[in-house]
RODO-2510 file (C-alpha; in nm, 4 decimals, decimal comma):
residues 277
     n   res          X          Y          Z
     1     x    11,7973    11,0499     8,2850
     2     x    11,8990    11,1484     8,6394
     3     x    11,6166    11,3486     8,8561
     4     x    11,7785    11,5166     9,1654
     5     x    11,4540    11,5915     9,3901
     6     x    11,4175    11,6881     9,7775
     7     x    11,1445    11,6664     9,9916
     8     x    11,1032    11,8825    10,3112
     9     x    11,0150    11,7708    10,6829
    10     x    10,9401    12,0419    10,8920
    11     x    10,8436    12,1022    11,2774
    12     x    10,5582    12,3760    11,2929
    13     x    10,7110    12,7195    11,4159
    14     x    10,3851    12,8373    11,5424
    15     x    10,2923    13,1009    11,2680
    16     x    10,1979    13,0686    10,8957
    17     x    10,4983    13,3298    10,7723
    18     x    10,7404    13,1797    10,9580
    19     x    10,6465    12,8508    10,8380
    20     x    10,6282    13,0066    10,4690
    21     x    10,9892    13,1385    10,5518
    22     x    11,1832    12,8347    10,6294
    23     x    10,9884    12,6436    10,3227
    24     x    11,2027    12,9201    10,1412
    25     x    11,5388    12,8729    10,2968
    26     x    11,4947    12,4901    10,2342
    27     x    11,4062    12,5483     9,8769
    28     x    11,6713    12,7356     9,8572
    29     x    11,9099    12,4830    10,0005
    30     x    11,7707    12,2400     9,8007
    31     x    11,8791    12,4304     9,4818
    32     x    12,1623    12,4677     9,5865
    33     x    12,2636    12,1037     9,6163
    34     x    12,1170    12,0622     9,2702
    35     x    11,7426    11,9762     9,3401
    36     x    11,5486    11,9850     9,0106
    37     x    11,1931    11,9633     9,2093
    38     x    11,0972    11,9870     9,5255
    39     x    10,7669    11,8891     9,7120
    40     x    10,6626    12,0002    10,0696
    41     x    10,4316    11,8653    10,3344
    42     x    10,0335    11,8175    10,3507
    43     x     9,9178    12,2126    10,4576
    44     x    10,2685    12,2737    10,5038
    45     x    10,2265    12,6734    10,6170
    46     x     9,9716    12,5684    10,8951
    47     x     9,9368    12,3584    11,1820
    48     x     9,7954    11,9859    11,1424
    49     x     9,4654    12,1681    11,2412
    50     x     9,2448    11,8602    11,1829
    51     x     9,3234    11,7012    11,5362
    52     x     9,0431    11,9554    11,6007
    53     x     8,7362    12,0701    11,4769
    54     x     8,7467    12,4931    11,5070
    55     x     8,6091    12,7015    11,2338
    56     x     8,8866    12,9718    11,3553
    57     x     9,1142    12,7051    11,0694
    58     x     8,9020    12,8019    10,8019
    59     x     9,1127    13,1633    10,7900
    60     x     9,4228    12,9676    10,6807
    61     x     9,2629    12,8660    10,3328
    62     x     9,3258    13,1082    10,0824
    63     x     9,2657    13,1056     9,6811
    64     x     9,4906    12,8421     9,4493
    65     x     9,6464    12,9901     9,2418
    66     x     9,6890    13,2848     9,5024
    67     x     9,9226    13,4812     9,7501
    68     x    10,1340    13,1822     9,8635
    69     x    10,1267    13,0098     9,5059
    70     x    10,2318    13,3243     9,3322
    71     x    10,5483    13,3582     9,6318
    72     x    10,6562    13,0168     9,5812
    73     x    10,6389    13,0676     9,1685
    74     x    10,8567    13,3825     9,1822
    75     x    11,1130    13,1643     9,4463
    76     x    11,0854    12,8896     9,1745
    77     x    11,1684    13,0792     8,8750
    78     x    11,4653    13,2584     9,0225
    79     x    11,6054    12,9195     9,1560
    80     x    11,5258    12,7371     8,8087
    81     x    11,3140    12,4513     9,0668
    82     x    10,9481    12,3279     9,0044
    83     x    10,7716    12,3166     9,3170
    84     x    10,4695    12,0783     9,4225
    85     x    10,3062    12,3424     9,6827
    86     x    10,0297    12,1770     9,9618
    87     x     9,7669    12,4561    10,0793
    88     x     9,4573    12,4558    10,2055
    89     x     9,2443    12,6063     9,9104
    90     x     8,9839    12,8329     9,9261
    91     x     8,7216    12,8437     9,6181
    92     x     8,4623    13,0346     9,8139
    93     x     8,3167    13,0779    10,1237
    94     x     8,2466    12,7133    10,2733
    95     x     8,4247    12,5356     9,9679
    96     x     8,7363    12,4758    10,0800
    97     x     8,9973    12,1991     9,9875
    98     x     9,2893    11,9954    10,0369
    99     x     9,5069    12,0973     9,7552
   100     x     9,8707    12,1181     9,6212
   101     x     9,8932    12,3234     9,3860
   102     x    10,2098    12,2498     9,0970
   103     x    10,4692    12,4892     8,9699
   104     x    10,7339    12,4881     8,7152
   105     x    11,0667    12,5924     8,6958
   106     x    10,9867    12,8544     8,5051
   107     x    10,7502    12,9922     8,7517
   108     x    10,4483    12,8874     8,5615
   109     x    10,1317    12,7530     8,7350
   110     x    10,0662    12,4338     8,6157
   111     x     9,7705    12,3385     8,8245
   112     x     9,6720    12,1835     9,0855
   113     x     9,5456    11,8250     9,2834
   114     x     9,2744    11,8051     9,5430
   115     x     9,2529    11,5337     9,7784
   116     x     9,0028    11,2795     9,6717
   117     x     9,0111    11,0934     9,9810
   118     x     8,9242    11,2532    10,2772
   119     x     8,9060    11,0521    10,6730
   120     x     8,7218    11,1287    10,9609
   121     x     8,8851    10,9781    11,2699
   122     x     9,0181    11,0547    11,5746
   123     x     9,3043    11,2709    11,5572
   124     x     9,2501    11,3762    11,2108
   125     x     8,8750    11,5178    11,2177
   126     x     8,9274    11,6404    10,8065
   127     x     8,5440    11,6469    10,6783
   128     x     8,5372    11,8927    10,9263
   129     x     8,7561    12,1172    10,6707
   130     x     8,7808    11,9234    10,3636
   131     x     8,5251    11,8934    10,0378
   132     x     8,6434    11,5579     9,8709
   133     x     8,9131    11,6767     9,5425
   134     x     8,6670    11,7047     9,1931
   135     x     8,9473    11,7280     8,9849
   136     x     9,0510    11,3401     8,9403
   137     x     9,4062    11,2561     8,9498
   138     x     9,5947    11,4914     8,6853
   139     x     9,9524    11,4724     8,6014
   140     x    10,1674    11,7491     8,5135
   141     x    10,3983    11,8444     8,2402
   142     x    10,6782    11,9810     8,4310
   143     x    11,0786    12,0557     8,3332
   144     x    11,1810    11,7255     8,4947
   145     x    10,8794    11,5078     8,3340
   146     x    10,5147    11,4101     8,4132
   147     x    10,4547    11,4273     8,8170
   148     x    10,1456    11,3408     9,0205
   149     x    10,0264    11,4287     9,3701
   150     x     9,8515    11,2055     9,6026
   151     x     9,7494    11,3063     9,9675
   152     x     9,8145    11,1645    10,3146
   153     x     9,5417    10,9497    10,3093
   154     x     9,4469    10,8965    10,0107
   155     x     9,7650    10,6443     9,9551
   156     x     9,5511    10,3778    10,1201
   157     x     9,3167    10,3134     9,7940
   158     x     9,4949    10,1898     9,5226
   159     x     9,3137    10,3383     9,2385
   160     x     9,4382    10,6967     9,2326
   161     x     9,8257    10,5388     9,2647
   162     x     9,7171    10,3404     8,9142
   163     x     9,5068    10,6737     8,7494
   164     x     9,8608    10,8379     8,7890
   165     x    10,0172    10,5933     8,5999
   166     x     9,8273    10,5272     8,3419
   167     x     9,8188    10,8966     8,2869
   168     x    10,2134    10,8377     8,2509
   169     x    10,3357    10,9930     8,5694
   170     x    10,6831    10,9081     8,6331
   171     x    10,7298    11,0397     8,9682
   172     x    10,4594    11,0911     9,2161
   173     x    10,4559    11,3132     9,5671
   174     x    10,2054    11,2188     9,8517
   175     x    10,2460    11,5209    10,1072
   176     x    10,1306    11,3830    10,4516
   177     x    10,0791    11,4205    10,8043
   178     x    10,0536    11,1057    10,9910
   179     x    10,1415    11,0115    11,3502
   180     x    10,3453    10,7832    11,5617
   181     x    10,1536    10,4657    11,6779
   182     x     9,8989    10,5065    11,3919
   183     x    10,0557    10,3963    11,0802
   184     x    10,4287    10,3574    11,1087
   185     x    10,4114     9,9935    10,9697
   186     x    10,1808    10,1078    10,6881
   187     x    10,4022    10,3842    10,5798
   188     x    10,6938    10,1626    10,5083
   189     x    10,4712     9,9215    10,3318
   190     x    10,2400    10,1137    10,1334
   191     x    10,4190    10,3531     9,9670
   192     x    10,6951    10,0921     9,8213
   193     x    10,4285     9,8810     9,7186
   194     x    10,2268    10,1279     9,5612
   195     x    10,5482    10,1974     9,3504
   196     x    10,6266     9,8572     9,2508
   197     x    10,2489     9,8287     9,0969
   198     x    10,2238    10,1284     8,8977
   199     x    10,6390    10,0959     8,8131
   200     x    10,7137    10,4499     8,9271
   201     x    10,9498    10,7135     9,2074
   202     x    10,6870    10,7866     9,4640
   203     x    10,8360    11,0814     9,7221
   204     x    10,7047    10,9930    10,0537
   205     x    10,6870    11,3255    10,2977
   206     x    10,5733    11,3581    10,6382
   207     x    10,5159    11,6330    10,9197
   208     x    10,7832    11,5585    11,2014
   209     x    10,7183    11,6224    11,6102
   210     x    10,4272    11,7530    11,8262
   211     x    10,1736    12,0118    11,7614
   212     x    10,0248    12,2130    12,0297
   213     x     9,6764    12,1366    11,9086
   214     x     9,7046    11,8117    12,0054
   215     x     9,8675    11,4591    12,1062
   216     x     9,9566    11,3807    11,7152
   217     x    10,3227    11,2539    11,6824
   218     x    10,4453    11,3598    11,3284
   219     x    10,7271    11,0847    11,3001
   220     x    10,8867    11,2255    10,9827
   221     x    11,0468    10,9322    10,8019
   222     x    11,0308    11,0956    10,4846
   223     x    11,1586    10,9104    10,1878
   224     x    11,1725    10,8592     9,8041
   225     x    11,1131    10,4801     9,6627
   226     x    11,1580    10,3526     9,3580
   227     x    10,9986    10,1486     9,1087
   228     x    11,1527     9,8257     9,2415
   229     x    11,0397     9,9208     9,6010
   230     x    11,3877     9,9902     9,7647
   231     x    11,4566    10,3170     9,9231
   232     x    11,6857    10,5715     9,7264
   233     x    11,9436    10,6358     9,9454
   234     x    11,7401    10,5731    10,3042
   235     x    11,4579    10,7720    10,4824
   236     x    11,4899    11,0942    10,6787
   237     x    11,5037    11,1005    11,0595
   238     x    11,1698    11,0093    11,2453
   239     x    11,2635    11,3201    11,4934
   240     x    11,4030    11,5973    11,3634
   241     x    11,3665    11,8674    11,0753
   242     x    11,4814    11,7544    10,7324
   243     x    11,6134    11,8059    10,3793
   244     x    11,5713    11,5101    10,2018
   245     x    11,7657    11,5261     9,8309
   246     x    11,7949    11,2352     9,6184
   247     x    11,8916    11,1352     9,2802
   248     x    11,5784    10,9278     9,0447
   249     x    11,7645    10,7535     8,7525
   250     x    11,4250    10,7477     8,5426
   251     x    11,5645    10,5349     8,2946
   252     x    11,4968    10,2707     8,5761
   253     x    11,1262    10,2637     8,4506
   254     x    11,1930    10,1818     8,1341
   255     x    11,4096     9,8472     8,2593
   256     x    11,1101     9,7869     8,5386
   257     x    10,8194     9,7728     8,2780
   258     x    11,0098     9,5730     8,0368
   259     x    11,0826     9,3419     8,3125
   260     x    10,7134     9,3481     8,4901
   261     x    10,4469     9,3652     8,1999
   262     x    10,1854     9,5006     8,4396
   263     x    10,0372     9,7628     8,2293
   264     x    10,0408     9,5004     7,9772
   265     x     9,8600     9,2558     8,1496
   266     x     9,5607     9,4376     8,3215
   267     x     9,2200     9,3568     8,2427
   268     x     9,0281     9,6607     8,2836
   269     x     8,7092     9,4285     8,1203
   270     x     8,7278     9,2450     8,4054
   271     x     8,7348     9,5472     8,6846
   272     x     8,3941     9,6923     8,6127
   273     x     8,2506     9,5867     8,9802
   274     x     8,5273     9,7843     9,1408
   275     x     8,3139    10,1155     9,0635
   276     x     7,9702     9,9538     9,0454
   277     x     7,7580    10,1181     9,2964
***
């Protein structure tokens, strides 16, 4: 079974409706090459805003589902594309998370992920606006098969990427925004790797340039891997504004997990002081 999915890079244009507006045209382009899903970048209608701790950010959350979920689920039941949506979320005054919500191609909300994992560095102050995700690491039922979200930084701890897949995701998104100088090494190495262990597609999508709000280099580099760890068809530019679209031959898992017995051969009797306090 052949997946044709796209993943969007995008430079900030300085307001959320013009951000909202070329998410649009790139879905739209995206269908039109013959995307089947499509998944956009961490907050992807705002600014990186965590370089900075201002309350003023707390206006961009809004409620998930809501206004820019139910836009995006009209836009994806006219164009037949599901659509793996990152917001900031809003579930009342002073809860607020990092969420994507998930949309089929019928339109339907499916539901959403919150980030589970949330940093507090230079650069990328998120506690600041971020509760930690409560809603563990679902998969969803979609029109091209089970997918999973993961977020920016939570694809440095290994146990959401294996929750996915033993909840049977077969290809899993992790919306980011991550800068030059930082991480580049770590985004070529983690993502692949994190594929090859839980024998899945993992779509790889970063912010790309500078943001006013601070010195952050978004280096793009977006990219889908698969379950052997190679690259489908390259990565996106490290500079510029991109529409990544790639085809996922799914059947590929099947052929990796008879190969590599890993799900086989875990020993979840053996893991308890992972989560022992």
């Amino acid at each position: 079974m052949i997946v044709r999915a796209a993943l969007t890079q995008v430079r900030w244009t300085g307001d959320q409706e013009s951000m909202v507006a070329a998410h649009e045209r790139f879905t739209r382009q995206a269908a039109d090459q013959g995307a089947q899903v499509i998944c956009f970048q961490e907050v992807f209608n705002a600014p990186y805003f965590p370089q900075v701790e201002d309350a003023a950010f707390y206006s961009y959350a809004e409620s998930v589902p809501g206004p820019t979920t139910e836009r995006f689920a009209a836009l994806a039941k006219e164009l037949g594309i599901v659509v793996v949506l990152p917001v900031y979320e809003l579930e009342q005054p002073g809860i607020l998370y990092n969420t994507a919500a998930v949309i089929d191609a019928d339109g339907s909300y499916l539901g959403k992920y919150r980030k589970t994992h949330i940093p507090h560095l230079p650069g990328f102050w998120e506690k600041f606006y971020f509760r930690p995700g409560n809603l563990g690491y679902p998969v969803f039922d979609t029109a091209v098969g089970r997918i999973g979200v993961y977020i920016c930084y939570d694809r440095h701890f290994p146990e959401g990427w294996r929750a996915l897949g033993l909840a049977g995701a077969t290809v899993v998104f992790n919306p980011s925004a991550t800068s030059r100088g930082l991480s580049n090494y770590l985004w070529r190495l983690e993502q692949p790797a994190a594929a090859v262990a839980n024998e899945y597609f993992v779509g790889a999508i970063n912010r790309v340039g500078f943001e006013e709000l601070g010195s952050n280099d978004f280096y793009g580099t977006s990219y889908f891997v698969d379950p052997e760890g190679a690259f489908v068809g390259g990565t996106a530019d490290d500079h510029e504004e991109e529409l990544v679209v790639r085809d996922l031959d799914l059947d590929l898992l099947t052929e990796v997990r008879n190969r590599w017995q890993f799900y086989r051969d875990r020993r979840p009797d053996a893991y308890g002081p992972l989560t022992a306090p």
